[in-house]
C-alpha positions in Angstrom: 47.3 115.7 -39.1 47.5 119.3 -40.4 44.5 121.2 -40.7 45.6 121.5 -44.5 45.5 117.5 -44.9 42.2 117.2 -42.4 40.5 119.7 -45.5 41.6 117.7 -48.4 39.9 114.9 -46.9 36.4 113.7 -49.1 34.5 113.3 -45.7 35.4 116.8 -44.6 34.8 118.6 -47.9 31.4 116.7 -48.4 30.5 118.3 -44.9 32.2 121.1 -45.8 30.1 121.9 -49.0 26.5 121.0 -47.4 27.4 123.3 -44.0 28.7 126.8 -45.7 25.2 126.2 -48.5 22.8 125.4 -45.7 24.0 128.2 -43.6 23.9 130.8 -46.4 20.4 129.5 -47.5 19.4 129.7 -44.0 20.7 133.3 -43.7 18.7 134.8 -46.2 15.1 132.3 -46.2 14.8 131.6 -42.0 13.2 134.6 -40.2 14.9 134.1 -37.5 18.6 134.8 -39.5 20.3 138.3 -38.4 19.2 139.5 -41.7 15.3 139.6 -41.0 13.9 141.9 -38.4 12.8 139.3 -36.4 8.9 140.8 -36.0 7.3 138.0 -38.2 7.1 134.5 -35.7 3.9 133.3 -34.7 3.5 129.7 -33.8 7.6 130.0 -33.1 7.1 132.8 -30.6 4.7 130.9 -28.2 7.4 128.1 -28.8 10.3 130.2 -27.6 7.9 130.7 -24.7 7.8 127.4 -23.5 10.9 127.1 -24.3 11.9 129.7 -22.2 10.0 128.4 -19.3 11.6 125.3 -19.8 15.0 126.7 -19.3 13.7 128.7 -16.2 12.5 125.9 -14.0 8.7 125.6 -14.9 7.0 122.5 -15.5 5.7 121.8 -18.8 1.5 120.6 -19.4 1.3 122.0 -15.8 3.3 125.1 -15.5 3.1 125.8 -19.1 1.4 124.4 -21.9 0.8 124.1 -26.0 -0.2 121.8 -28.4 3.8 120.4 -28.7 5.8 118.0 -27.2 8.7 118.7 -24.3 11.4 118.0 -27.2 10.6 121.2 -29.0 10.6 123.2 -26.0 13.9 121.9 -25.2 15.0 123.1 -29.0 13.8 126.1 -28.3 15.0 126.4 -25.1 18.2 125.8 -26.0 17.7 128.7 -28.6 16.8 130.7 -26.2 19.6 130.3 -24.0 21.6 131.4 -27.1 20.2 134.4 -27.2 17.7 135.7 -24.8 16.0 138.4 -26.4 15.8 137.4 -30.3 15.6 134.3 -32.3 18.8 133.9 -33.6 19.6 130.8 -31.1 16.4 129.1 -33.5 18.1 129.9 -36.6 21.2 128.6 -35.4 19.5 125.3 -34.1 17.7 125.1 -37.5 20.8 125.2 -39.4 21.9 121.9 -37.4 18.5 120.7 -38.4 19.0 121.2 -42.0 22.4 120.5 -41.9 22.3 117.1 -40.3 18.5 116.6 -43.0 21.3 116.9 -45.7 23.8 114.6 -44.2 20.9 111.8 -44.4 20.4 112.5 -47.7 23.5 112.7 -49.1 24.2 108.9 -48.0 20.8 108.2 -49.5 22.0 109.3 -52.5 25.6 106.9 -52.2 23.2 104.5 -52.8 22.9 105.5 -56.3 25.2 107.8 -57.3 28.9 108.6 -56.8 30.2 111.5 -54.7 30.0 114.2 -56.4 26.8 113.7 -57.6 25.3 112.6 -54.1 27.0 116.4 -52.6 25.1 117.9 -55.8 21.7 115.7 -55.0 22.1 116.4 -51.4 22.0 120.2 -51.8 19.4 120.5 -54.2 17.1 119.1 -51.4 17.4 122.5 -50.0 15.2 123.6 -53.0 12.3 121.6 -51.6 13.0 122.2 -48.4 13.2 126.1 -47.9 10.7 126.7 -51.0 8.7 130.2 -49.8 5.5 128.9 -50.3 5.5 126.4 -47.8 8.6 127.4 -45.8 8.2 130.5 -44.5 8.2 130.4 -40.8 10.5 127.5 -38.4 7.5 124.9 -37.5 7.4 121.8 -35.0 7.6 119.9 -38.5 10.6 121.1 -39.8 12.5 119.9 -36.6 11.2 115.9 -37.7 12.8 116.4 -40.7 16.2 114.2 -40.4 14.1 111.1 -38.5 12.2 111.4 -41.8 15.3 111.2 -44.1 16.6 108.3 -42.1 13.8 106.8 -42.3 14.0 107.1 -46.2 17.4 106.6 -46.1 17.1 103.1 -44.1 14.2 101.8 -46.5 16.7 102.5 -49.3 19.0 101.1 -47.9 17.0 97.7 -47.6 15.5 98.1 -50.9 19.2 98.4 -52.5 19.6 95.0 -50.8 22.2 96.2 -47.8 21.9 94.0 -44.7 20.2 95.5 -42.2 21.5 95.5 -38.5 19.9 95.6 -35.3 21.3 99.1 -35.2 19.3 100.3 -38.4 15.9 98.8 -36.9 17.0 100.2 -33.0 17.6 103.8 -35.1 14.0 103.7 -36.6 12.1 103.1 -33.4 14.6 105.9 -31.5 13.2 108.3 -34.5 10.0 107.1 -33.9 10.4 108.8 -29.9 12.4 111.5 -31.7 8.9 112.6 -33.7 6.5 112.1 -30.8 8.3 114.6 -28.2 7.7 117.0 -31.3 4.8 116.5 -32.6 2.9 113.4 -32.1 1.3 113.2 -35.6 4.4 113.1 -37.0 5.4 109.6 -35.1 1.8 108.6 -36.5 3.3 109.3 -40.3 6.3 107.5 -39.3 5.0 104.2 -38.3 5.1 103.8 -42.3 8.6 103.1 -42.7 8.5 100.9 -39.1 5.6 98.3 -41.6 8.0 98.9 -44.5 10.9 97.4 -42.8 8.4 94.8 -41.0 7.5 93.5 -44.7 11.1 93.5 -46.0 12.3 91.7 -42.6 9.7 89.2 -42.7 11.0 88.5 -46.6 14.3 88.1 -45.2 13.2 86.0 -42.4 14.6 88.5 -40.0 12.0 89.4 -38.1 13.4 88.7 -34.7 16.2 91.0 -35.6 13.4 93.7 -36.6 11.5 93.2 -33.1 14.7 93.5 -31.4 16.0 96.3 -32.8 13.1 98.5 -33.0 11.6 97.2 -29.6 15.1 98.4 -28.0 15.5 101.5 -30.0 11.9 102.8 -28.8 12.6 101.8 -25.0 15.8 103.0 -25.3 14.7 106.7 -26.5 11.6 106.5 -24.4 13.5 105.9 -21.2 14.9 109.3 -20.2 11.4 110.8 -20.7 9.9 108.4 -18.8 12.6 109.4 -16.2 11.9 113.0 -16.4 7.9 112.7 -16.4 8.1 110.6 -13.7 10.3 112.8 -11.0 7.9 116.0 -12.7 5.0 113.3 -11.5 3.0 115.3 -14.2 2.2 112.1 -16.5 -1.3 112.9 -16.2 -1.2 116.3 -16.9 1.4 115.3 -20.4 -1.6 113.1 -21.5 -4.3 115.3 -21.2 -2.9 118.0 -22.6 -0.4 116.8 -25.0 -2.6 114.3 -26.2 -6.6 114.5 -25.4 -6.3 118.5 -25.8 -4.4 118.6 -28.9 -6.9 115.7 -30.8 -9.9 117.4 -29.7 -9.2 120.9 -30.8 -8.3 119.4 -34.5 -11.1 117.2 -34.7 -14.0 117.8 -36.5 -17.8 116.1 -37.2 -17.8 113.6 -39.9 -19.1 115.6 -42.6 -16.5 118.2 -41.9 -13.7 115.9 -42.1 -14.8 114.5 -46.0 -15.3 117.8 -46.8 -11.7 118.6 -45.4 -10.0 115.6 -46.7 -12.1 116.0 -50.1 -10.5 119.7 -50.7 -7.2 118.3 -49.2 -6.8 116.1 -52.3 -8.9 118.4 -54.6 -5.6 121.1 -53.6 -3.1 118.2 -54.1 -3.9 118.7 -58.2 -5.3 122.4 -58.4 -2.3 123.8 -56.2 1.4 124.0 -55.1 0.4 121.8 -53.2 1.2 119.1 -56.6 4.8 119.9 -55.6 4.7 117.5 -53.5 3.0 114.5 -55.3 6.4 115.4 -58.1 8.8 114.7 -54.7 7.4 111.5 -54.2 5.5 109.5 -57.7 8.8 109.6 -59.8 10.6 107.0 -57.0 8.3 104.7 -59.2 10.8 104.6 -61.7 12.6 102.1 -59.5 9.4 100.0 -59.9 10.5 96.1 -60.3 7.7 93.8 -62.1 9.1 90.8 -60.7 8.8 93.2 -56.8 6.4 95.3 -57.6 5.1 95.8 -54.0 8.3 96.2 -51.9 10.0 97.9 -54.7 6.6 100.9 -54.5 6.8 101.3 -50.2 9.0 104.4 -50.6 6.2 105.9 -52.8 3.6 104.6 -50.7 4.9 105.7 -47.5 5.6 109.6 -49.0 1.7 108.7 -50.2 1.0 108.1 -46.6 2.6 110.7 -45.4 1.1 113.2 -47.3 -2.1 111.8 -46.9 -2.3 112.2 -43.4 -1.0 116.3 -43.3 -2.8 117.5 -46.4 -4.9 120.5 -45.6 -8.1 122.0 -47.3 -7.6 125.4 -45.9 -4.8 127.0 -43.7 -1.6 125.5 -42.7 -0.3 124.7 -45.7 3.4 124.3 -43.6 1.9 120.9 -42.6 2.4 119.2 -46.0 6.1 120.3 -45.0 6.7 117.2 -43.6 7.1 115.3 -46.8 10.2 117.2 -47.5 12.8 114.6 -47.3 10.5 112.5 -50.1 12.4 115.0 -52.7 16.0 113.7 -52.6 15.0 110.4 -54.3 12.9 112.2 -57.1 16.5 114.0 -57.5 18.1 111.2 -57.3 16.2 109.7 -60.4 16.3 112.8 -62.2 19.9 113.3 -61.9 20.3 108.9 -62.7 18.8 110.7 -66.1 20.5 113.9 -66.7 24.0 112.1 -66.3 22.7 109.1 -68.1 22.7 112.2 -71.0 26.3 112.5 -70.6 25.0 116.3 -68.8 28.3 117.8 -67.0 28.0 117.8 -63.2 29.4 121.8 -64.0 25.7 122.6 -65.7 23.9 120.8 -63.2 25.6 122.4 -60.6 25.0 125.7 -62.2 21.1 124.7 -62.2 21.4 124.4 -58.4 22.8 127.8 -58.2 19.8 129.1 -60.6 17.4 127.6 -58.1 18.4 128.0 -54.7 18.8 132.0 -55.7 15.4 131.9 -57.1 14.5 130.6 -54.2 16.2 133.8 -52.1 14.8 136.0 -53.9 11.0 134.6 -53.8 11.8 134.9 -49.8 13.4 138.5 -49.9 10.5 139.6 -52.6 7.5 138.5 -50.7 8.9 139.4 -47.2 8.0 142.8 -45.4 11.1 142.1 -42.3 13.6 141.7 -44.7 17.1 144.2 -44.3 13.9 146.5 -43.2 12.7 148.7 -40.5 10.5 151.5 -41.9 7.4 148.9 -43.1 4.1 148.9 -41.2 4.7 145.5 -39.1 7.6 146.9 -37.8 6.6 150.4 -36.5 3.3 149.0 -35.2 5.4 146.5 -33.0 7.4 149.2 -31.7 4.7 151.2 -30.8 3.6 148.0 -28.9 7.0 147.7 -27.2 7.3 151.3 -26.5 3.7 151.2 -24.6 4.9 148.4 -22.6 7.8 150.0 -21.5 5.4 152.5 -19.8 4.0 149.5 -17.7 6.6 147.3 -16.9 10.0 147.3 -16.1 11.2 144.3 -18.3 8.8 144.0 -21.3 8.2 141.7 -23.9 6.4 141.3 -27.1 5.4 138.5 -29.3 3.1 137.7 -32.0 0.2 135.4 -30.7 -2.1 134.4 -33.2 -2.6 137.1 -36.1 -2.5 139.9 -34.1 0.4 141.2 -31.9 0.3 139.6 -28.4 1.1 140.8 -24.7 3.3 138.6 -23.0 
């Protein structure tokens, strides 16, 4: 087959379309793109760390440590094999990221819509996704985002009435691994869609298929970890770290926590923060009377989801997690616009409007963009330049707020 043919063909020019838009909304709202200055990472420059000691033979919770799991690292790593000395290997790995998030979601939408519509619902997601106020910097949640879309996408697929094989329920426990080598909270969120498909398998009297499945899945994913932990003989020092560490530092007296919780919510309706409620409440509109509880889990899980990385103060990147949630909302929105006999052509157009809104919210309210003379930028050179006084190889990253020796 020519390469002429191989382009015409609907499967190619689907991932076609979603690959040239996520890597041109990449370029111009991920830091780490060529077109940023690459000056502005925090929690992602002590990730390329690890990552980097990862790649270099350390041992990670004894060598090396952070509040993440080995999965991340290994992104990162990987990134940083790319490219040593900048983060251009992280933007390129996000692209997959986004890329595959967009994939997911496009079949989510087949479900509904046909394909044109779906490529058109399945890029608007990037809207959500890569909105400045909430996506400003590459976090361990963004990396969970396509075991979340699955994990929406395999619900739907349920709820639409598809039979579900063992492979659907193995691919839900494997995501479930996926999310804990990144950031065990996440898995936590996840086991939502693991009772959803419990309650819709024990409707269908399929449960032994469900235990099955997701039993082997989740082995089957766990397994090379356990294989890796176990010639490292560092299980101990994974738990403690990984695990004790990381829930200690985040936990707080019970009073704190209402209060936190309290102002979480209170932001949910007084914020941007209400964004997200809008990804996830109009999936109601698929509401059944005669189902009315299995027909509202995808709304209660995005409810769950949200629930449990809503913040009162900073780290509003947490709520990021909910993401995926939008491409049913634009899935029923678009059900709606069409049903108005709107062209494809003007909704298309509408993305465009959007998504360069959305560029130019990042390029307006960022100081490293396409720039070198701006405060950040000389005061990390003079950082660098002071280094290069001491040591023969220096380094710099950004630890914290404040620029960081390395």
């Amino acid at each position: 087959m020519n390469i002429v043919a191989l382009l015409h063909k609907s499967k190619v020019q689907v991932l076609l379309h979603l690959g040239i838009c996520t890597f041109l909304m990449s370029l111009f709202c991920n830091i780490d793109s060529y077109l940023y200055m690459q000056i502005g990472q925090f929690d992602s420059a002590v990730f390329f760390m690890c990552g980097k000691s990862l790649m270099n033979g350390m041992i990670p919770y004894e060598d090396f440590t952070d509040s993440k799991g080995i999965l991340l690292w290994l992104f990162y790593g990987i990134g940083y094999l790319i490219d040593h000395y900048s983060y251009v290997g992280i933007f390129w790995m996000m692209c997959g990221i986004v890329f595959i998030t967009l994939c997911i979601a496009y079949r989510t939408s087949r479900l509904f819509l046909d394909r044109n519509a779906s490529v058109l619902a399945a890029l608007m997601t990037l809207i959500p996704l890569m909105y400045w106020n909430f996506y400003f910097e590459t976090k361990s949640e963004h990396f969970c985002w396509p075991a979340v879309a699955w994990g929406i996408y395999v619900l739907m697929k349920a709820l639409k009435g598809k039979d579900l094989k063992y492979v659907d329920y193995a691919s839900i426990g494997a995501s479930i691994v996926y999310c804990l080598f990144i950031k065990w909270s996440v898995a936590v969120m996840m086991l939502c869609f693991v009772v959803s498909l419990g309650w819709i398998a024990w409707q269908r009297k399929e449960m032994g298929q469900y235990f099955i499945g997701s039993l082997c899945g989740f082995i089957g994913a766990f397994l090379p970890f356990v294989i890796y932990f176990t010639i490292c003989g560092n299980w101990r020092d994974m738990w403690q770290e990984y695990f004790v560490n990381t829930l200690t530092s985040v936990s707080k007296p019970l009073d704190g926590t209402l209060v936190d919780v309290f102002l979480g919510w209170k932001n949910l309706f007084t914020t941007k923060y209400f964004l997200y409620l809008l990804y996830t409440l109009p999936v109601l509109f698929l509401w059944k009377r005669d189902r009315w509880f299995t027909s509202s889990l995808l709304a209660l899980c995005g409810l769950f989801f949200i629930a449990l990385c809503v913040r009162a103060g900073d780290g509003v990147h947490y709520i990021t997690i909910a993401g995926p949630f939008a491409i049913m909302t634009i899935v029923v929105v678009l059900q709606w616009l069409i049903s108005l006999r709107i062209s494809l052509r003007y909704l298309s157009l509408l993305f465009v409007v959007s998504a360069a809104y959305v560029i130019w919210g990042h390029i307006h309210y960022s100081n490293n963009f396409c720039a070198k003379n701006t405060a950040e930028f000389n005061r990390y050179m003079a950082l660098s330049w002071a280094m290069s006084q001491v040591s023969e190889h220096p380094s710099v990253i950004i630890l914290g707020m404040e620029p960081g020796l390395w």
